[in-house]
N, C-alpha and C positions, 0 to 999 in steps of 0.2 A: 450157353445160357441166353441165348438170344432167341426171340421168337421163331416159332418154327413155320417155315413156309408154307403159303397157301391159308395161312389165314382170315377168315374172313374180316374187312375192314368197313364196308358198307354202311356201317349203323355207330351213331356213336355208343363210347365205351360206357358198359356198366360200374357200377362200383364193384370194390375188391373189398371180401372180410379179410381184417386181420385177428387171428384168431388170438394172439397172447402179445404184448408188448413185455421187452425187459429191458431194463439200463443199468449203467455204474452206479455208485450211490445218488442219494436222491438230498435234497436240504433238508426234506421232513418225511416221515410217513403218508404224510396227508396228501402230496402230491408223487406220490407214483408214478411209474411211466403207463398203467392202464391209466391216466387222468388224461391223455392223448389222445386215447383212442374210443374216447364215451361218448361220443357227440356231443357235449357239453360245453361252448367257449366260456364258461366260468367257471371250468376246471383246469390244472396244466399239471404237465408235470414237471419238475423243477431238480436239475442237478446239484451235486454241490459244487460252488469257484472250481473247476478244474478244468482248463482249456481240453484234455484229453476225454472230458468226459463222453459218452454215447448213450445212442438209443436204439434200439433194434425190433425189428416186428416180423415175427411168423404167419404165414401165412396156412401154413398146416400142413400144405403140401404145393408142390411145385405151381405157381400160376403167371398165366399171360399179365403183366402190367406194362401199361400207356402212359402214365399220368400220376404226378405225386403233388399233392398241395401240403405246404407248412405252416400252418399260423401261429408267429411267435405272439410271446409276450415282450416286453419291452428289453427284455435281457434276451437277445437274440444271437446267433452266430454270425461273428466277420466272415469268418474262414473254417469249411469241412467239407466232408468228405460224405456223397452217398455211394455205401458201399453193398454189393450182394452177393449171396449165398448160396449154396442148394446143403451143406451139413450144417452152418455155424460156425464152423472152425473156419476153414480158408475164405478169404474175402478179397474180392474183386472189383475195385474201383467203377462207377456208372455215372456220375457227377461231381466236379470240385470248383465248390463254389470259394473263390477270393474279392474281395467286398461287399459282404452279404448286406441286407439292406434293412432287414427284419420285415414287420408286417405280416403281408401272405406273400410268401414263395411261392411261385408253380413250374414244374419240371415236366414238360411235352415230350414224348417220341422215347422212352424211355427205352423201347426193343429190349425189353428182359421177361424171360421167362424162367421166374425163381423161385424159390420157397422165404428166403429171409431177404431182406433189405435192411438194410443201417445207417445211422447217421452219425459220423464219427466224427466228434469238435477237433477241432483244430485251434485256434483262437476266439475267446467271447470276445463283443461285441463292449463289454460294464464290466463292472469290477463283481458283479454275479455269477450265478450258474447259468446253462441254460435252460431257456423257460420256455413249453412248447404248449401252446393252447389245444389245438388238435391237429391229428394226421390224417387225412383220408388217400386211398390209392383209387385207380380207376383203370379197368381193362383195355387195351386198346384197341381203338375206333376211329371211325373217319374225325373226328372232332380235336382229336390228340396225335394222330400217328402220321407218318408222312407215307405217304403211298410210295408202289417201286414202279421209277420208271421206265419207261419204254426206250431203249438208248441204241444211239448207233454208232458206227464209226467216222473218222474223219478221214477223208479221203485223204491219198498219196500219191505226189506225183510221180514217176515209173523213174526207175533209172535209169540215166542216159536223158531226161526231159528237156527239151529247151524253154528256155525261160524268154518271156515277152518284156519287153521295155515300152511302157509305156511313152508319148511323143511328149516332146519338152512342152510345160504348160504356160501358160499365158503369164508374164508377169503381173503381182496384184496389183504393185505400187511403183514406182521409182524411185530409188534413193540418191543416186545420182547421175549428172549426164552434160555434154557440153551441147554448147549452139552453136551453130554453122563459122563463128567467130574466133571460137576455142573458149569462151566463156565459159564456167563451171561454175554448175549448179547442183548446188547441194541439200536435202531434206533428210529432216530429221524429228521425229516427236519427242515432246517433252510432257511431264505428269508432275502435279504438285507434289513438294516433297517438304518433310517440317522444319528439318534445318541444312546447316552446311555439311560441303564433303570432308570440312577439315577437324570438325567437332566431336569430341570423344567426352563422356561422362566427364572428366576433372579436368582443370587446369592445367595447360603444358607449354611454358609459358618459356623464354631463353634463359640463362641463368642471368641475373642484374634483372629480370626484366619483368617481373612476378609473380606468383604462386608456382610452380610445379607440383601439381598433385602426383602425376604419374609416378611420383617414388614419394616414400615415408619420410620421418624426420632423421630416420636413419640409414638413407636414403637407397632402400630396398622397392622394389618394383611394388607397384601397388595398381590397380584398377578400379574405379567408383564406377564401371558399367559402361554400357554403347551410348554412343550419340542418338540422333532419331534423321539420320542422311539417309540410308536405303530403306528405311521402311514404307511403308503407304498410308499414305492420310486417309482419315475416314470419306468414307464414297469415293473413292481415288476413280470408281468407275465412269463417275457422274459428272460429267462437263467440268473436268479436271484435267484432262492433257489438251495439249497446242502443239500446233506444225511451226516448224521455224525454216524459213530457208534464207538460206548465203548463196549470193550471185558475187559471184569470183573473176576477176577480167586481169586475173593478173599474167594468165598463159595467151591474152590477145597480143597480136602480132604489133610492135609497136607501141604497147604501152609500158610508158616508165615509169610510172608511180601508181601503183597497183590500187584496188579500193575495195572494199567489200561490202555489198549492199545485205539490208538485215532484213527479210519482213518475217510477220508473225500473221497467226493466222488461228485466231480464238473462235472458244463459241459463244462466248459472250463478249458486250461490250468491256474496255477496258482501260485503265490510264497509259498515258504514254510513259515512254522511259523502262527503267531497271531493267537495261542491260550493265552487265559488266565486261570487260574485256582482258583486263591484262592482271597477270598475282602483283599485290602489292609487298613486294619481296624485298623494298628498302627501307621498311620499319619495324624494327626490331619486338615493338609492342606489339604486333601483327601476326599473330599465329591462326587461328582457328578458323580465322576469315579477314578477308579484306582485299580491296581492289582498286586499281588504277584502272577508271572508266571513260577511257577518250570515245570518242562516237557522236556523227550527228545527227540528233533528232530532228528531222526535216521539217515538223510544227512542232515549236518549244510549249506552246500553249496547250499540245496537248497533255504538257508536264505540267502546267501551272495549273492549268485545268484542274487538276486531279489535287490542288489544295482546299480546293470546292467542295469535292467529292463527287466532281462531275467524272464521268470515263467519254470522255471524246476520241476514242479509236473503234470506230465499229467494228461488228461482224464483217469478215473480209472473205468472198467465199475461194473452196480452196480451187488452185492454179490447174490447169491441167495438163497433164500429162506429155511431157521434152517438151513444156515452153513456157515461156514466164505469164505471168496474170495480164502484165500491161510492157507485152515485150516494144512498143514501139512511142508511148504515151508520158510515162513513167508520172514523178509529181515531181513540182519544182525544178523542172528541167535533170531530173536523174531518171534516167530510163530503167524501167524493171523496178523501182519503188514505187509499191500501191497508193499511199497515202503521208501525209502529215507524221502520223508514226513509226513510218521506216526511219531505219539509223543507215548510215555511211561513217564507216571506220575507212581511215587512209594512211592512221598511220601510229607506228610504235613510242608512248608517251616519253616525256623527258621523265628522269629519274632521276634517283641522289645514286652514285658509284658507291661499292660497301668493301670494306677490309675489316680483315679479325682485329677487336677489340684486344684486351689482357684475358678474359675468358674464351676466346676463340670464339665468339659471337661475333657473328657477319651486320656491322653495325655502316651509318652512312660515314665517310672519310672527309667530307666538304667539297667532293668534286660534285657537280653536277653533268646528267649525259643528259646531251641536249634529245629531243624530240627525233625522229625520222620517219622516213618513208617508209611504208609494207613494201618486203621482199618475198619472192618466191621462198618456202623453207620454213619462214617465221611461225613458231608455234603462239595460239593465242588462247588462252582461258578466256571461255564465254559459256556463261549463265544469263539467265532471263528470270522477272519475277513473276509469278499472276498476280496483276493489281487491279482485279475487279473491285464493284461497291457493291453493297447491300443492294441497292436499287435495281443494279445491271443483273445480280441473280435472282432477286424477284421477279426480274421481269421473265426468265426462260423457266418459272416454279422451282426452283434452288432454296432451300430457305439455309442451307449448308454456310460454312464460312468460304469468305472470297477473297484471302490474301494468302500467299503461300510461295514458298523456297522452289526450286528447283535442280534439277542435275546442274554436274559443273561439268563439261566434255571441253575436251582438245581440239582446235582446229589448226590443219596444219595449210598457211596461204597455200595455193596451185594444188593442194591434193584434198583434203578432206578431213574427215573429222576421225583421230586417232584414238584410243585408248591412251591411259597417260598416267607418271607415279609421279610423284616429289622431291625434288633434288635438293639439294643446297641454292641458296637461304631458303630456309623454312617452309622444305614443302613443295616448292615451288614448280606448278605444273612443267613436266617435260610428256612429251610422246613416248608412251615405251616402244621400245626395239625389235624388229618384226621375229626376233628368235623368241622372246617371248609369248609370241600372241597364238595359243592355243587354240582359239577360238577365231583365228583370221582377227580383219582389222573391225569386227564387232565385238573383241574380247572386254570384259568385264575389266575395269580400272581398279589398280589397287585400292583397297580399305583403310582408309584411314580414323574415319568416326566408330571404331570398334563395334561396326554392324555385321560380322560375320555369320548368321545366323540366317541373313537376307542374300550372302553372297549367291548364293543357287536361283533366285528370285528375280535376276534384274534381265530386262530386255537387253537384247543384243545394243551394242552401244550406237549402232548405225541405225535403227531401226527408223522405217518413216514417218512419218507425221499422222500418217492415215492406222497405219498399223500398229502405231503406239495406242488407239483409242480399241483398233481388237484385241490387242494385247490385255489392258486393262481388262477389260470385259469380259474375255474368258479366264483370265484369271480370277476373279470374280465367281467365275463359275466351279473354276480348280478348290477353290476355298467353300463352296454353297453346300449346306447340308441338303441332300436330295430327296430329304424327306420333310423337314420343318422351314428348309429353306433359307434358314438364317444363316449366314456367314459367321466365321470360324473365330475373327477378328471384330472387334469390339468397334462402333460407332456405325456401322453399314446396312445399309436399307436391305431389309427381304427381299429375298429373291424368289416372289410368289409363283415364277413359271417353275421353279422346282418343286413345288410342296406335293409331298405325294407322289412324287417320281419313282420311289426307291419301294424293287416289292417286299414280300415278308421276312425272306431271311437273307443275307449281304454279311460282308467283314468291315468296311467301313461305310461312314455315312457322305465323306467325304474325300477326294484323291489326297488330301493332306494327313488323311487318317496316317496313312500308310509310307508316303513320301514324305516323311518328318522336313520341314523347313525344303520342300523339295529335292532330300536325300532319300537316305537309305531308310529302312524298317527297324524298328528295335530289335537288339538281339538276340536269340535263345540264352537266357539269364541262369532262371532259377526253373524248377522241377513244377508242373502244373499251372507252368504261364501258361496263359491263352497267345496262341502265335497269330491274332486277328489283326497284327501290322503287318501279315506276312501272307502270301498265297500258297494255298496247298491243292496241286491239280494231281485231277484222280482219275481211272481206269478201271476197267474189268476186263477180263481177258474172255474172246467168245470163244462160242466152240468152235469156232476155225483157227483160232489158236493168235487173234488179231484183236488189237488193244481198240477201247470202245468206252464211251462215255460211263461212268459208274451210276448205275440204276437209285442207286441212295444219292448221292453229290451231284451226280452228272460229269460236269469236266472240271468241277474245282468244287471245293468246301464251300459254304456261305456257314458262318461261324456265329455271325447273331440273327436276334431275330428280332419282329416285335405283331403286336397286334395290330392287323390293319384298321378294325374298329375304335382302339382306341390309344394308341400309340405307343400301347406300355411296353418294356422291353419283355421279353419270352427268353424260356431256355427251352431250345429245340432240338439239343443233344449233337449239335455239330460240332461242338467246340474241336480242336485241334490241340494237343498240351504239352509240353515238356516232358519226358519220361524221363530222362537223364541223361547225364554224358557219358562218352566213352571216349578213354584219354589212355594217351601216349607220348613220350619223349621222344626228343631227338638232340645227340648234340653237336655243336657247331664244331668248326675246327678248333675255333679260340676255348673252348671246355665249355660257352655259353650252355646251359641247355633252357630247349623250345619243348614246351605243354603243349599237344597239341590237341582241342576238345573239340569232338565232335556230337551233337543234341541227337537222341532218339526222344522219338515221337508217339503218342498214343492218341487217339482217336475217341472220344467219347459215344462217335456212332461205331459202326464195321467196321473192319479194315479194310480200305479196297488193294484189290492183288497188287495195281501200279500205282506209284505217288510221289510228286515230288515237293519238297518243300521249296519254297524261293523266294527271296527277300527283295524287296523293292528297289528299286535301282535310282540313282538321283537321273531327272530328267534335262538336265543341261544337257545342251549342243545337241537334240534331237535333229532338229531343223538341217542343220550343217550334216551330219550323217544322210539325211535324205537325201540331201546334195550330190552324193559321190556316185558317179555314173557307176550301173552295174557291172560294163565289161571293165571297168576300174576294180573293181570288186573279185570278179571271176578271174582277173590275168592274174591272181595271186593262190589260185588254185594249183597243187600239186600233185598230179597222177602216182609220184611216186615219192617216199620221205624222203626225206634231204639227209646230209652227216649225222643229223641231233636225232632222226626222226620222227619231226617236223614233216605236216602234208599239210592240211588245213581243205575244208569242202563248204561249198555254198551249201546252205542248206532251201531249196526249193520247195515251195508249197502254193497252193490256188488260193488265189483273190476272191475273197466271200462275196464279191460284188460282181466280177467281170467271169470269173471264172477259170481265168487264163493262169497259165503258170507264171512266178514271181520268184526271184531274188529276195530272200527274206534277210533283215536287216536288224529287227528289234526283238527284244525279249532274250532273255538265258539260253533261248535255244534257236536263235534267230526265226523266230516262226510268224512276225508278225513282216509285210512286206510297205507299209507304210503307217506314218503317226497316225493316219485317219484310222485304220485297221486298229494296231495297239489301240489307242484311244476307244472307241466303239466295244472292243475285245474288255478290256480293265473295267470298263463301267459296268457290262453283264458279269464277268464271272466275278467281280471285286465288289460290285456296289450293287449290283441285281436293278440295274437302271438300262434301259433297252432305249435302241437309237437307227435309224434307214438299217445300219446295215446286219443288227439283229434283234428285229421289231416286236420278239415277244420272250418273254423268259422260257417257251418249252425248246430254245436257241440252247439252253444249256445242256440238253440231254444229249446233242448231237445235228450234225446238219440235216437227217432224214428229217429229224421233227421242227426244223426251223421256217414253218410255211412263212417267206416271206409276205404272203398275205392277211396273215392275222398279224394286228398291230395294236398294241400295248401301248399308253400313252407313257412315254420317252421322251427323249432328247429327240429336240426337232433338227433337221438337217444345219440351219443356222447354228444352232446351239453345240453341236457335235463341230461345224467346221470354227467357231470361236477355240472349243477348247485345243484343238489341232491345231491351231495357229499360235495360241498362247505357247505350248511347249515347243512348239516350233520354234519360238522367237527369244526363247532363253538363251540367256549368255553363256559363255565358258568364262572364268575369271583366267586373266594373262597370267604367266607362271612368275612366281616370287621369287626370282633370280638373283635380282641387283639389289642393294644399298640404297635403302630412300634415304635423303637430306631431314631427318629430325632435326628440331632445336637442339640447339648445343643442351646438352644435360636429360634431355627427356628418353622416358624408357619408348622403347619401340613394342607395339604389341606385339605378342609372340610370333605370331603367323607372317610378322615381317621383320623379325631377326634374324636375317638369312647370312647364310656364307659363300658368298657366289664364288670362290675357289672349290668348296668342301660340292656344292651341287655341283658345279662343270663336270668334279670327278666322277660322281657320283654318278653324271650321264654317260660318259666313259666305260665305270664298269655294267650298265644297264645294257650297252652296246656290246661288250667284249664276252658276257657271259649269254648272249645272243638272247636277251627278253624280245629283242626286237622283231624278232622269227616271228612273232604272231602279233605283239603290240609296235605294228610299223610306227614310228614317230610321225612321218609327216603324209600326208594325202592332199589331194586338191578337189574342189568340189567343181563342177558342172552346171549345167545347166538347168535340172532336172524339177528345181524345188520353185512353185510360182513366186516365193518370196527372193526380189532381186540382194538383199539383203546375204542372203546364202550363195548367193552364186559366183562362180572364181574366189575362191576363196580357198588360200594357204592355211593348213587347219593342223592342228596336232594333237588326235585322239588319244593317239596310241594303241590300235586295234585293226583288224584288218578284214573285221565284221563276218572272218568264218569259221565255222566249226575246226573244232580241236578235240583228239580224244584226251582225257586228261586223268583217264587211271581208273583205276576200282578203287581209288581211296574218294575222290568225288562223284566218284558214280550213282544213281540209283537209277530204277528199274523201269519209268516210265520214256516212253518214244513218242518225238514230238515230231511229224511232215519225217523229215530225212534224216533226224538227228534220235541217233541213239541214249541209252539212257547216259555213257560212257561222255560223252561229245557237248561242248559248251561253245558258245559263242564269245570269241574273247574279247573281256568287259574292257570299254573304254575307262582309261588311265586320269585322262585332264579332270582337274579337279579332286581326287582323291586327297591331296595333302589337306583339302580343307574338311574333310569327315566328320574329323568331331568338334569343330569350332562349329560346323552347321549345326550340327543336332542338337546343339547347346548343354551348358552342365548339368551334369548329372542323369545324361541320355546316353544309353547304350548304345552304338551300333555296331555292326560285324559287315566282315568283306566275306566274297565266294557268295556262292545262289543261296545258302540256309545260314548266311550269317555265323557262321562257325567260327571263322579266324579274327580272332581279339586285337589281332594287331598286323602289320603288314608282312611281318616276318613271320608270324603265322602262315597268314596267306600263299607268300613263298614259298613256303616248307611243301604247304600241303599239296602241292604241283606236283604230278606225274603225268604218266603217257607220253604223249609230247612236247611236255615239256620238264620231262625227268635231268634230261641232261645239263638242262639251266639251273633245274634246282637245285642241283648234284655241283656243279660251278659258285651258286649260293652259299650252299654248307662249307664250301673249302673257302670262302672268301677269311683276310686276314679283317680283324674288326675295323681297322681305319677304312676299308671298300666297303665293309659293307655296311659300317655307319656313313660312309657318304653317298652309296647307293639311299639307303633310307632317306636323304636330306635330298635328294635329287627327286623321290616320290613324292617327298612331302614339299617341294615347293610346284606340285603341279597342281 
């Protein structure tokens, strides 16, 4: 039922007669379903209330249609079905539309050659029938149909290929480094942020000591919402982050009373002061914030200054690189202090001593501890404010606000700046413990102001001063619609270098379409979703019997569309949908039984021969992955299975730029050989936005057609190494292991009510039923990645970044470089337990490449190949391993 080949498409399409319209019943006589088809827009014809109601049109005999236009009346369809024919009787799904819009509808590329078409409701729009002013159809033509393209293969590297390593690159920035003295100097950028790291929507407050909202009047767990600590201020891009750096002298030989110099390093001018240093953890009234700020500001005036509303700290410009700004000069006789508003901290403040109350609240006893000197060891909370004025952002065209919060990080004397959770009293910053730190010593700090949503969003915790402001920026870009330009997130300036980026037809308009909260994709739901959070890459097989771009698609679906003229949205017949699920049990030893659903797919264009669906994968700890040297990679290659068998294979493929063979690392089928690649890759075949390294959209059809000489305005090389470095520089959050120090009485949000017994075991049986065969726990990174941020660095993915076959139950049929349809890259672990707190309520998402498995133990089940024998160890677990296997996933 689909056009028959060789069609002439040259000219655009004629109209189509339709010869007899009919429908279910009508409201009245008067409007008939011939009131449709008269050319008359003040006539219609008018069903009676019945969501089920249709309409259908003859064409008389078999004909080529392109093009269907609707014009409701005001009583129009939410949701239906166009469906076609060649008897009347059997009917064949060709469009489903769900949030129909009314108006005039128009449906492009329609590829049917039929005798009947129908329009079958689903849902009205009113408490009416439907009411259809007229239908006209139209032949297809160059004006409505998409033409077939000329498509090629993608090359493969040969078996047996040796793969090139590229030479270790230039570091961008430093983030740390000592001086000839042993001195340690530390950088790090900070971005404004709107409130504390300790502030949660309600009161949570010690018992005695007032309100606790986090539980009821009867005193059940309750939540009034997130704080606003990880999210981003409006223009967060915009002369919003600052460098900080600590000059450390407590590893010089000889020095007994260690000090810490503080400078900063704005772009605007700014007041002196608001640092903080130390948790004020001996007042009971003191939960959500508060601080013990010993520290010297080396001109106090330019604190008093700022009751003026003068800012007497200039622009300071930034230091360069392994040396300080003023390594011999300093001010006021302190060397390495720029200015009047450097601080020197020397030492840990007096306090009041605390013992449990009668409520077991950690309250002061009457002792006081006096004052002392900085030790080697000594952990310190330090936060910084931006306290520009109106004036100092007038002065750089800011007309923005100029007061704002900032991160709260760990510094730990003689080492650096830690990730950190809350202990006893109240919160109270500690360093977490390096078995936690999934992400090395730039993992992501616990959550406290119930911003889980932002946890996938935050820079690496060490990030530099310089690369906090690319960060911003391409994140910026991560969120920019590529077509109107505007960001995703409310209060943010246009982003005019996008507008008109994005060509006619794409799945998102933006990478956050797809990477919800920088996770996963929604998950195959319900029957006739559109799977446009999701990629669907496609093939034809040639007549050498070798997989090749799909002449309709190319190498992936593009699912919407719109008019370049004038920006309205189009249906261009690619949509991708839900056919149904196909399910099966399974049961556990304990009698549990596992559902397990897997989505079939229908195509509203052709089917191509090969295709695979694939769900978007959260993009934390990209950067750190980059990191891990290749023969780190390949030494875990196995020529032959192991006991379980277990083999595992690089999968090898050529760099679209160099041309050389590569170590592939990203994507479901490791086919992408660095974030630059991914990145440039996602933005053509996801977003239809072209970039250096595939400078025109006929890059989709295949590499024969990809003349890097024709150039498509894109992403400019800047703009492409921005967003590279943004996902580079995402954090892992540290694993939810331990027991934070809550107020006495307050509920803990969920995602940190953990049982560090129940997870220990639960890594135990993760180990004994051998997950670890392919999700290695720990790796260490290299040299490889320019940001020093990633480099040496103790990391726990849990993956071992090579192919796996993994059964004919996750199989399908398309071949990616070396990787069979059978064979997956196995998916990094870190982070999973926070899935659906990212995606936020009332968001689906699913694990495995098409989002299939509901829940983790889904996921589990559905393992075969090589890894049958773990899953087989799974099903026999007794419920206490394998509830604390589960609790050991869920606190990564």
């Amino acid at each position: 039922m689909q056009l028959p080949t060789g069609l002439d498409l040259s000219q655009p399409g004629a109209a189509v007669a339709i010869v007899k319209a009919t429908s279910s019943a009508t409201e009245n006589d008067a409007n008939g379903p011939d009131k449709a088809i008269d050319g008359n827009l003040a006539s219609r014809w008018s069903s009676k209330p019945d969501d089920k109601a249709w309409i259908q049109f003859d064409f008389g005999a078999k004909k080529p249609i392109g093009y269907l236009k609707l014009v409701w009346e005001n009583a129009y369809g939410k949701e239906y079905a166009l469906q076609v024919s060649d008897d009347g009787e059997t009917w064949y799904q060709l469009r489903y539309v769900a949030g129909g819009k009314g108006g005039t509808e128009e449906f492009f590329n329609l590829n049917a050659n039929v005798r009947y078409l129908r329009l079958q409701g689903v849902a009205r729009a009113t408490q009416y029938g439907y009411s259809l002013f007229e239908v006209s159809v139209v032949a297809p033509g160059s004006d409505n149909t998409l033409p077939t393209l000329t498509t090629s293969a993608l090359p493969v590297p040969p078996a047996g290929a040796t793969a090139v390593t590229p030479a270790a690159p230039a570091v961008l920035e430093q983030v740390q480094f000592s001086l000839p003295d042993g001195t340690l100097v530390t950088r790090f950028g900070f971005v404004g942020r709107s409130r504390h790291a300790r502030e949660r929507g309600e009161d949570w407050n010690e018992v005695g000591f007032g309100p606790n909202d986090t539980v009821d009047a009867n005193g059940k767990p309750q939540d009034k919402g997130p704080g606003a600590y990880l999210n981003f201020i409006s223009n967060y891009f915009k002369n919003r982050t600052w460098g900080v750096e600590f000059i450390d002298n407590s590893r010089v030989a000889g020095v007994t009373k260690p000090r810490i110099i503080v400078n900063q390093y704005y772009q605007q001018a700014q007041r002196g002061g608001g640092h903080s240093f130390f948790r004020r953890f001996d007042d009971a009234g003191v939960t959500g914030y508060g601080w013990m700020s010993p520290g010297r500001l080396l001109d106090n005036t330019t604190y008093t200054d700022g009751f003026k509303d003068l800012t007497s700290c200039p622009v300071v410009p930034k230091p360069p690189e392994g040396a300080l700004l003023k390594p011999t000069s300093g001010f006021a006789g302190v060397i390495g202090a720029n200015d009047g508003c450097s601080v020197v901290l020397d030492n840990v403040p007096g306090h009041q001593d605390v013992a449990a109350n009668a409520n077991g609240v950690l309250v002061p006893n009457g002792v006081n501890v006096p004052s002392r000197d900085l030790k080697i060891g000594d952990a310190i909370e330090f936060t910084g404010s931006f306290f520009a004025s109106r004036a100092s952002m007038d002065a750089i065209g800011d007309n923005g606000n100029f007061r704002y919060y900032t991160n709260e990080v760990t510094y730990v004397v003689g080492s650096g700046l830690r990730p950190w959770y809350g202990v006893q009293p109240r919160l109270l910053n500690a360093p977490l413990p390096a078995e936690t730190l999934q992400g090395g010593t730039g993992s992501i700090s616990y959550d406290y102001a119930d911003n889980a949503t932002f946890m996938f969003q935050q820079p690496n915790t060490q990030i530099g001063m310089q690369n906090m402001q690319r960060f911003v920026e391409g994140r910026r870009w991560f969120h920019t619609n590529m077509w109107t330009g505007d960001h995703n997130e409310a209060g943010n300036d246009r982003n005019t270098a996008a507008v008109k980026l994005q060509g006619p037809r794409f799945n998102q308009t933006n990478c956050f379409g797809c990477h919800i909260n920088n996770g996963r994709s929604l998950a195959p739901q319900v029957i006739n979703q559109r799977l446009d959070t999701m990629a669907v890459r496609t093939a034809a097989i040639g007549s050498d019997g070798k997989q090749q771009a799909h002449p309709v698609y190319g190498l992936a679906v593009q699912m919407n569309a719109r008019s370049l003229a004038t920006g309205a949205a189009q249906d261009w017949g690619n949509a991708v949908r839900v056919a149904g699920f196909d399910t099966r049990t399974v049961t556990l030893a304990d009698g549990t039984v596992v559902t397990l659903s897997k989505p079939r797919i229908r195509f509203d264009g052709p089917t191509p021969a090969a295709y695979s669906l694939r769900s978007a994968q959260p993009v934390i700890g990209l950067g750190l992955l980059e990191a891990i040297p290749d023969a780190d990679i390949l030494a875990r290659v196995r020529s032959t299975p192991d006991e379980d068998g277990v083999k595992g294979q690089a999968n090898l493929v050529y760099d679209p730029e160099t041309g050389q063979v590569r170590v592939g690392r990203y994507g479901w089928k490791a086919t992408k050989v660095s974030l630059r690649h991914q990145t440039a890759n996602a933005a053509l075949l996801d977003m239809s936005v072209t970039s250096p390294i595939y400078p025109n959209r006929d890059c989709l059809a295949g590499p024969a057609q990809c003349d890097k000489k024709k150039v498509e305005k894109g992403l400019s090389e800047d703009e492409l190494q921005l967003i590279s470095r943004y996902v580079a520089q995402l954090g892992v959050p540290a694993q939810r292991s331990l027991v934070s120090g809550f107020p006495k009485g307050v509920t803990p949000l969920s995602y940190l009510a953990v049982d560090p017994v129940k997870v220990a075991a639960g890594a135990q049986v993760f180990s004994s039923i051998r997950c670890t065969a392919c999700h290695v726990a720990e790796m260490k990174t290299g040299l490889a990645s320019e940001l020093a941020e990633m480099r040496n660095q103790t990391i726990k993915p849990y993956t071992d970044l090579l192919l796996h076959d993994m059964g004919s139950d996750l199989a399908d049929n398309l071949a990616e470089d070396q990787a069979s349809g059978s064979q997956w890259r196995t998916s990094p672990l870190w982070g999973i337990g926070y899935t659906e707190a990212v995606a936020g309520p009332g968001v689906k998402v699913g694990y495995l490449h098409d989002g299939r498995a509901r829940t983790l133990t889904e996921a589990i089940v559905w393992h075969g190949g090589e890894a049958a024998a773990s899953r087989q160890r799974f099903v026999k677990l007794s419920t206490a391993d394998r509830e604390a296997l589960l609790a050991f996933l869920n606190s990564l």
